[in-house]
N, C-alpha and C positions, 0 to 999 in steps of 0.2 A: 474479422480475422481472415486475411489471406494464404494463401500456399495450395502445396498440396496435397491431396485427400480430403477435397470438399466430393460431396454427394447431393448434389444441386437434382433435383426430379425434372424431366422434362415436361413439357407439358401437355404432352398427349396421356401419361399419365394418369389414373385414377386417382390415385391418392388414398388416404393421407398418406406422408413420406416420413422415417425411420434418416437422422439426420447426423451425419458425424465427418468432422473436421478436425485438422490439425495444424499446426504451423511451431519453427525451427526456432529456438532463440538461443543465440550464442553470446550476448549480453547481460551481465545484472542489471547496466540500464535500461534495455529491451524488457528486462524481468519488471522491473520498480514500475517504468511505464504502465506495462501489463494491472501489474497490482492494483495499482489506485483506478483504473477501469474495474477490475474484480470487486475491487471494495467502497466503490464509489465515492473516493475520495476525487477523482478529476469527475470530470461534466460529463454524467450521460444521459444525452437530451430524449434518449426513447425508455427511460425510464422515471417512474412513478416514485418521485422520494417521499410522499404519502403510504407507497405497499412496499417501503424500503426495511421494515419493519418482518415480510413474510420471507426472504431472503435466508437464506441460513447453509453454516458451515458442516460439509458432510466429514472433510477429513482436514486435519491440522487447525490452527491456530487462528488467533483474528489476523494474524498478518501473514498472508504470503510470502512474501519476501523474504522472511523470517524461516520459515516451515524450508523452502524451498535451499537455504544458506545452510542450514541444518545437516541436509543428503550429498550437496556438491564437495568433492574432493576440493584442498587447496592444491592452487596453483604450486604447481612441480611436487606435488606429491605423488609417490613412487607406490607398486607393490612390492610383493617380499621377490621377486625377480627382477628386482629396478628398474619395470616400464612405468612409463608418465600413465597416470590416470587419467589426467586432466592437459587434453593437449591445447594449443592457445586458439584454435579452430571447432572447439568440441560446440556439439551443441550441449548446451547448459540445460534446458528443460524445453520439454515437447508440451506444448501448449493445448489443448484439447478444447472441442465443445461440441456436446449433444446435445440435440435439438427434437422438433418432428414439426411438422406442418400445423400452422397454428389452426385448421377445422379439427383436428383431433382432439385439443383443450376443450374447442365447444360445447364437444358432445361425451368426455370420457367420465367415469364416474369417478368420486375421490377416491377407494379402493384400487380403480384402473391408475391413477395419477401416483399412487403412489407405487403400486406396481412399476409402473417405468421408472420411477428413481434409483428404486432397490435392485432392480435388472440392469437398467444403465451401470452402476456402481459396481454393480459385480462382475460384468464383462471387462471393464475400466481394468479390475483385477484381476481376472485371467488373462488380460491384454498384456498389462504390463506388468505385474507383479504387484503384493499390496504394500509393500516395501519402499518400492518406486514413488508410489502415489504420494507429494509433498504437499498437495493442497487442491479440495474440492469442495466445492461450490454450487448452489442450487442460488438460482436467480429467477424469483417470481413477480420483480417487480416491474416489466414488462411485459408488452401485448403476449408474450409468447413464452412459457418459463424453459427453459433451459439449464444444462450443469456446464461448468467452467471448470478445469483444471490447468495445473502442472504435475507434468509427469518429468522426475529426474531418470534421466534412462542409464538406470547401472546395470552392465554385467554381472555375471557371476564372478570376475575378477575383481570388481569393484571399479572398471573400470568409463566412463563415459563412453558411450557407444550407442549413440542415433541409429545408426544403419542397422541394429539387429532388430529393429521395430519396425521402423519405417523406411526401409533401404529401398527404394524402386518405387516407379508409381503402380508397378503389378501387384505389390504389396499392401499399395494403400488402396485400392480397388480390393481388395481379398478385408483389409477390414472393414469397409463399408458393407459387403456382406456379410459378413461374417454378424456385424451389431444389428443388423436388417434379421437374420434371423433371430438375434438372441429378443427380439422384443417384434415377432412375429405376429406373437401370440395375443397381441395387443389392437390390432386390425392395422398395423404399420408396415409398409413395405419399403423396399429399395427403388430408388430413382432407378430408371432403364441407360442399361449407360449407351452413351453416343446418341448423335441427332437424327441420322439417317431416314429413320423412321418420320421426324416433323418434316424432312423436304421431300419425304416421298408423297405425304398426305398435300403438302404445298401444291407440289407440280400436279397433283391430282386435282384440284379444287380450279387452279388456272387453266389447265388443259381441257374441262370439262366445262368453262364460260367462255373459251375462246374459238369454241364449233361455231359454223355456222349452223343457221335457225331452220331445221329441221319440216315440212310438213306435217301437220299434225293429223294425225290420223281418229277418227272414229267410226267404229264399230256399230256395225246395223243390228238393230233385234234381227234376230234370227227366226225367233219361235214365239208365236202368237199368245201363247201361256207364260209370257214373262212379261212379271209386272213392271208398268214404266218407271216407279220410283226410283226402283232396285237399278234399272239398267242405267238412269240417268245418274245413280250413286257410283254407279263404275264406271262409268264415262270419265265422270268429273275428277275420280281419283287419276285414268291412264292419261289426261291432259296437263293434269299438274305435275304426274312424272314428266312426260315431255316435254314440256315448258319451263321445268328445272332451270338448264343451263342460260336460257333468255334472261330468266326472271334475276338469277344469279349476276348477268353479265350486268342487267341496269342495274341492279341496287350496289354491284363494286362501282361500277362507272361515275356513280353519283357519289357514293361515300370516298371514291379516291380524288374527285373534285374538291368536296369539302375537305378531307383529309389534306391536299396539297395548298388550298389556299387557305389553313390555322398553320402548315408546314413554312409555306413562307412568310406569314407575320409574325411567327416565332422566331423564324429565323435574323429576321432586323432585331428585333427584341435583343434574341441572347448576342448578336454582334454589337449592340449597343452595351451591354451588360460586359463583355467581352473586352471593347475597348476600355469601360472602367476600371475593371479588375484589375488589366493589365497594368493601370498607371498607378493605379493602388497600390500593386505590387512593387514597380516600378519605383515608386515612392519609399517603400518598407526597406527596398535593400538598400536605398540610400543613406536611411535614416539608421540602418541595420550597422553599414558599414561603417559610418562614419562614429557609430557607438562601439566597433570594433574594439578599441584600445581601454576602455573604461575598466575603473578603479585600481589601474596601476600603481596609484597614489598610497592604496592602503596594503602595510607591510600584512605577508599574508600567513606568518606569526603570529604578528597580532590575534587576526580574523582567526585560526585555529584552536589559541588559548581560549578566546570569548566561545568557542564555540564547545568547548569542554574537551577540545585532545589533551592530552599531555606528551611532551615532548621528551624524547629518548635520551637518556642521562650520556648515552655514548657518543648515538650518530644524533647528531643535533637538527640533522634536517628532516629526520624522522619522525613524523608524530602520529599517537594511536587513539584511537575508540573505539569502542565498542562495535565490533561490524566494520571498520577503515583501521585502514595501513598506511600512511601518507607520505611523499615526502616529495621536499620542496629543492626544483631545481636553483644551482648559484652561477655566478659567471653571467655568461653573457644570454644564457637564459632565464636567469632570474625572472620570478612570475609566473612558471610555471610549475603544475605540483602532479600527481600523478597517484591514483590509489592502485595499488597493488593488490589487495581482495577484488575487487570490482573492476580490476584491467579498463580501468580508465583515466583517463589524465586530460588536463585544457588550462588556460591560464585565467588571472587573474581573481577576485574576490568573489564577484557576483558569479562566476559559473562554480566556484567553488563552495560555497553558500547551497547554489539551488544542488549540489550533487550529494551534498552531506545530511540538507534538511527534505529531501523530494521537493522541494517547490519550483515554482517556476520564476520568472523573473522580477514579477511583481514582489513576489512574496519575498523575495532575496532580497529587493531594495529598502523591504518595509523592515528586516531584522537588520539586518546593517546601519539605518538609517537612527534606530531604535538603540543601537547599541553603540555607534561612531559620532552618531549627530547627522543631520542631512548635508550640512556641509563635506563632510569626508567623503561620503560615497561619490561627491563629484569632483573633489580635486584633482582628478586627473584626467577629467575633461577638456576637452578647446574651450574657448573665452565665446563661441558662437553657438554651442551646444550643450551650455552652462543652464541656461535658464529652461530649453527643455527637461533636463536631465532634474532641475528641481521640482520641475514640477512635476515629472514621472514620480519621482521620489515620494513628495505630497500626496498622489493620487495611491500609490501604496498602502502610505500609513492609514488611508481613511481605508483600508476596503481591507487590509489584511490585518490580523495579533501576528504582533514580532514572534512568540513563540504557542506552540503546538505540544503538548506532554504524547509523549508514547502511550498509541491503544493499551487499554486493558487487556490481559489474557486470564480470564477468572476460570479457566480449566487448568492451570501452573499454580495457581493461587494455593492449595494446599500443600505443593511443594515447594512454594517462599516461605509458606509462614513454618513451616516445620523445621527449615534450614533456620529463620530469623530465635525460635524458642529454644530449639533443641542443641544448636549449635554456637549460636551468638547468646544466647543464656538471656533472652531478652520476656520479660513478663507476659504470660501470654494474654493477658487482659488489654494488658496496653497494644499487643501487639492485635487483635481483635475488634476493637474500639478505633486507631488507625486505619485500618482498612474500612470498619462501615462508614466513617465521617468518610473515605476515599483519599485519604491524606499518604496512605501506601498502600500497594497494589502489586502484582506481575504483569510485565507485558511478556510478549512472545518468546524472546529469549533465554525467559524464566530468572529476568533479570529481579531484585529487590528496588522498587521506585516508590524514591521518596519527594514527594514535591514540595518545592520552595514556593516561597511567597513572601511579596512585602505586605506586613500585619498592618498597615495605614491604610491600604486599601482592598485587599484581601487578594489582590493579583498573584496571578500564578506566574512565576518570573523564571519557572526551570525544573529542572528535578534529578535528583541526586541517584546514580544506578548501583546496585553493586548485586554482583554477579553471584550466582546460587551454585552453579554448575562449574567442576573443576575444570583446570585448562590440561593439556596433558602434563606441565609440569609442576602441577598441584596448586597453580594461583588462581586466585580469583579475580575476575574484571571489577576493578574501583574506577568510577568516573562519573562524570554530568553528559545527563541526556543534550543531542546537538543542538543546540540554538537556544542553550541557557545563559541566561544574564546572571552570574555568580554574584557582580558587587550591583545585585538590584533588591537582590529577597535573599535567603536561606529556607531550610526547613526548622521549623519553631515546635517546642513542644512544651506543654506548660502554659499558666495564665497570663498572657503577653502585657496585656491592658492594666493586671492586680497587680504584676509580679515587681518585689520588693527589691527581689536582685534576679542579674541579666547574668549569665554565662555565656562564653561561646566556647566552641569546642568544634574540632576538625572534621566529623562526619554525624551523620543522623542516627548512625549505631551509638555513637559516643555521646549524642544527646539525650536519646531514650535511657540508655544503662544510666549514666548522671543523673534525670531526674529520678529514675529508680534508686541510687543510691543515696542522696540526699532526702527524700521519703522514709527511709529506710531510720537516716538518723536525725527524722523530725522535724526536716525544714520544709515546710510545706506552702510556700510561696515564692517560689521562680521559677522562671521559665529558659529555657537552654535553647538557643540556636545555632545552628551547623553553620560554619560560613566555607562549605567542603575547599579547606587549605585555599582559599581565594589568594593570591598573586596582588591582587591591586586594592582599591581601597576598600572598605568597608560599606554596606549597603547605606546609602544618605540617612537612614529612620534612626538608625544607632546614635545619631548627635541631637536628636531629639529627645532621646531619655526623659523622663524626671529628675528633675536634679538628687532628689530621695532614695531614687535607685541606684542599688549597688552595682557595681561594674566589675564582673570577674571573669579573665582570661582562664580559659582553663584547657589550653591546645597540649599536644603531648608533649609525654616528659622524654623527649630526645631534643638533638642540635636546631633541628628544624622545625619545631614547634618552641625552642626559644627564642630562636631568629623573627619568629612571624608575632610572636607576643611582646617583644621588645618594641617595635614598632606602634602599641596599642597606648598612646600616652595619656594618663589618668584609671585606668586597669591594676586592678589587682593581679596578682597571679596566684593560681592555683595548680599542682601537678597532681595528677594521677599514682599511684604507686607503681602498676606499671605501665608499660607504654602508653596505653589510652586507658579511656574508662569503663570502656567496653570490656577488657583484662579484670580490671579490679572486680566489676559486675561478676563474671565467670568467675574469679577467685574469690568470691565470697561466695556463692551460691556453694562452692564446692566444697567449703574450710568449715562449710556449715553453721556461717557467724552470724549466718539473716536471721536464724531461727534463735539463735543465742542471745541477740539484742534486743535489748526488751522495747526497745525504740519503736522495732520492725510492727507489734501488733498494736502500739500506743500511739501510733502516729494518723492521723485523718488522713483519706485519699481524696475527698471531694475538690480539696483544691489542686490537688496536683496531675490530677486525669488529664490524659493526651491530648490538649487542647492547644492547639494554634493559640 
């Protein structure tokens, strides 16, 4: 971490050092970057993913990114006096990291170690507010543990305002003391600020080998009652004083010999290393630029539906998910698209891939590749840059999975499953039994994730969101986590392998309440999968059936769940009474007909438990 308000100790120094930095981030991608160092999801080579394990989160979520999206005003949002909160310059979150000199780990006791956590933490808090604080972090899986944060810096107007924290470097000197004190008490101090002090001790060690050589003087016994030893013990100590600067001048003389001839064999070395690098590089931008225009070829439509947005029924070139605001330039910019939460924008597939899923370029080639075929990702290559580009592609698919499910956040987890029983009226057995098989879960957003999967080979193909938390005007987020393959899996519930008859149905809410309500009136052999309103064809496993098995369409009972079931040729159809079955579910729970049906206590559940 660079910027200002490092507290680097010099090294005249005793030691240990009390260690606190910070640095400016005025990007979500600057942020996302950050994160996946935070949570070591990118490569970090000076840590131990053996003691990735003693690591743990002091404040927010498993995802930063998330915690951090939570505090930040949106773009052009006003107070109640119509100033911008969020100006297009602001910084977005103050990055933090406390430290100390790694001889103070060696020797502190676990008591002392933990002392500094809970002292760090709580300066953190009178620093900036505990309000502020969106995400902090203890990292012990390096030589030297350390805490990580984001700090969102809001006024008391609510509005973005860096400069009331860290406005001046007088300021950020005032909190490098200020934490030097607060963890004093620990045997840690404050670096001595300025050098002054190393070049005065400097010119003192040179000026004091570059005298000339002095006559050495010794001292006569004086008095016949002084024993020789003694006197010869003082002799020998006023000789080695003054023969000090001699003794000093040969042994730099010699070590600046040595020192200057490993100086110049190093030095061919790194010009040899130097000139490679260069051509290396040299090489990269060529190769860089001439990859310049890639996947022009694939409509970036397309690439958005595959990737779970949906697109705005008004402004067509708008499309949303979960955390993205998109929309895609026409004309004679076409190909390029632009997020509007994360004020950023770039063209074509593959930058648009790595910005929606965090990856990097590999991994963009290996989901695309996965989802368009290898061929597509390079049709909009030259005829001369064809066969590299296939073979980047190859070298992806071996080293990356097309898709990645959203971290767990199992501190939200009590507030999905409350919202999944108490509000969506869903069994809370089944809903309990999903989550320990890991089949749904909360990630950070406090989203409902449901994961899909093709039952042939138990692959995880995507996973289904739907949002816990109202929006301000009372909606909730419906959609698929980014870089889900919809026509590869679904989510499945029920005995996939036994089952007699196959239903699908529009979402994983409408699957669960359906197998619940068929339970209910005794049918205890089928299985229900979501094909959340897929657009294109049906997952390839479905034309494999049994011929024995029943086929029943059962999407909602409006225009658009006839539309998509009309299409389903050799399906039954089945409607809901009301819109979904997820309705019917809540309408009989409430009409109190579960308990009235004698079906409800006479029917076996072994077979129809929440099983893929």
């Amino acid at each position: 971490m660079s910027g200002i308000g490092h507290n680097n100790p010099p090294p005249e120094s005793v030691g240990p050092y009390a260690i606190y930095r910070h640095e400016k981030l005025k990007s979500m991608r600057d942020i996302g970057l950050s994160a996946r160092h935070m949570t070591r999801e990118a490569d970090t080579p000076n840590a131990d993913p053996a003691r990735a394990g003693l690591n743990r989160v002091l404040v927010g979520g498993a995802d930063p990114v998330a915690d951090v999206s939570a505090l930040i005003p949106e773009p052009g949002s006003r107070d109640a006096q119509g100033k911008l909160c969020r100006r297009s310059n602001s910084v977005l979150v103050i990055e933090v990291f406390i430290g100390t000199s790694p001889e103070w780990w060696d020797t502190a006791t676990e008591a002392q170690q933990q002392d500094w956590i809970e002292t760090s933490h709580q300066w953190l808090v009178a620093e900036y507010g505990e309000a502020n604080i969106a995400h902090l972090r203890l990292h012990r899986d390096e030589k030297t543990p350390h805490l990580t944060g984001f700090i969102v810096p809001l006024d008391d107007k609510g509005h973005l305002n860096a400069r009331r924290w860290i406005g001046g470097e007088d300021r950020c000197s005032q909190q490098q003391t200020d934490y030097a004190k607060a963890v004093e008490h620990l045997g840690l101090q404050r670096g001595i600020q300025g050098s002054a002090a190393t070049h005065e001790k400097v010119r003192r060690h040179y000026g004091q080998i570059a005298q000339s050589p002095q006559p050495l003087e010794i001292e006569q016994p004086g008095h016949i009652t002084l024993r020789p030893e003694k006197w010869a013990e003082q002799q020998a100590k006023s000789l080695n004083k003054q023969n000090a600067p001699v003794v000093a001048r040969a042994k730099t003389a010699a070590t600046d010999q040595t020192l200057r001839k490993r100086a110049e064999a190093q030095a061919t070395k790194d010009r040899g290393r130097a000139e490679r690098a260069e051509k290396r590089a040299e090489e990269a931008l060529t190769r860089q630029k001439a990859l310049a225009g890639r996947m022009r070829a694939l409509p970036l439509p397309d690439v958005l539906d595959a990737l779970g947005f949906e697109q705005d029924a008004r402004e067509r070139v708008r499309w949303r998910a979960d955390g993205f605001n998109i929309t895609l330039a026409e004309g004679e910019k076409a190909g390029k698209w632009f997020d509007h939460l994360a004020e950023h924008g770039r063209g074509g597939a593959i930058d648009l891939v790595q910005h929606v899923m965090g990856t990097d370029f590999k991994g963009a080639l290996a989901w695309l590749s996965d989802r368009f075929g290898g061929e597509a990702t390079t049709a909009d290559l030259t005829a001369q840059l064809r066969r590299q580009a296939v073979a980047q592609v190859k070298a992806a698919q071996a080293e990356r999975e097309p898709f990645t499910p959203p971290p767990a956040a199992e501190e939200h987890w009590p507030h999905v499953a409350r919202y999944l029983v108490n509000q969506r009226g869903l069994p809370a057995r089944y809903v309990a039994q999903l989550h320990e098989t890991g089949e749904v879960y909360a990630d950070a957003r406090r989203n409902a994730v449901f994961l899909c999967k093709d039952p042939e080979t138990n692959t995880i193909t995507g996973a289904e969101l739907k949002g816990t938390v109202p929006r301000p005007d009372g909606s909730r987020f419906s959609g698929m986590a980014p870089g889900s393959r919809k026509d590869s899996g679904g989510f499945i519930i029920g005995r996939w392998s036994r089952a007699a008859t196959v239903y699908l149905v529009e979402s994983a809410l409408d699957a669960i309440s359906l197998l619940r309500l068929r339970q209910i009136a005794g049918d205890t052999n089928i299985a229900v999968m979501s094909t959340a309103g897929t657009k294109r064809d049906l997952p390839p496993f479905l034309t494999r059936l049994r011929e024995a098995v029943r086929r029943v369409c059962g999407y909602d009972n409006d225009a658009q769940g006839e539309k998509a079931s009309q299409k389903l040729i050799g399906w039954e159809r089945e409607r809901p009474s009301g819109k979904d079955w997820n309705d019917d579910l809540r309408a009989l729970a409430g009409d109190g007909a579960k308990e009235a049906n004698p079906a409800a206590s006479a029917a076996p559940e072994d077979d129809n438990t929440p099983r893929p």
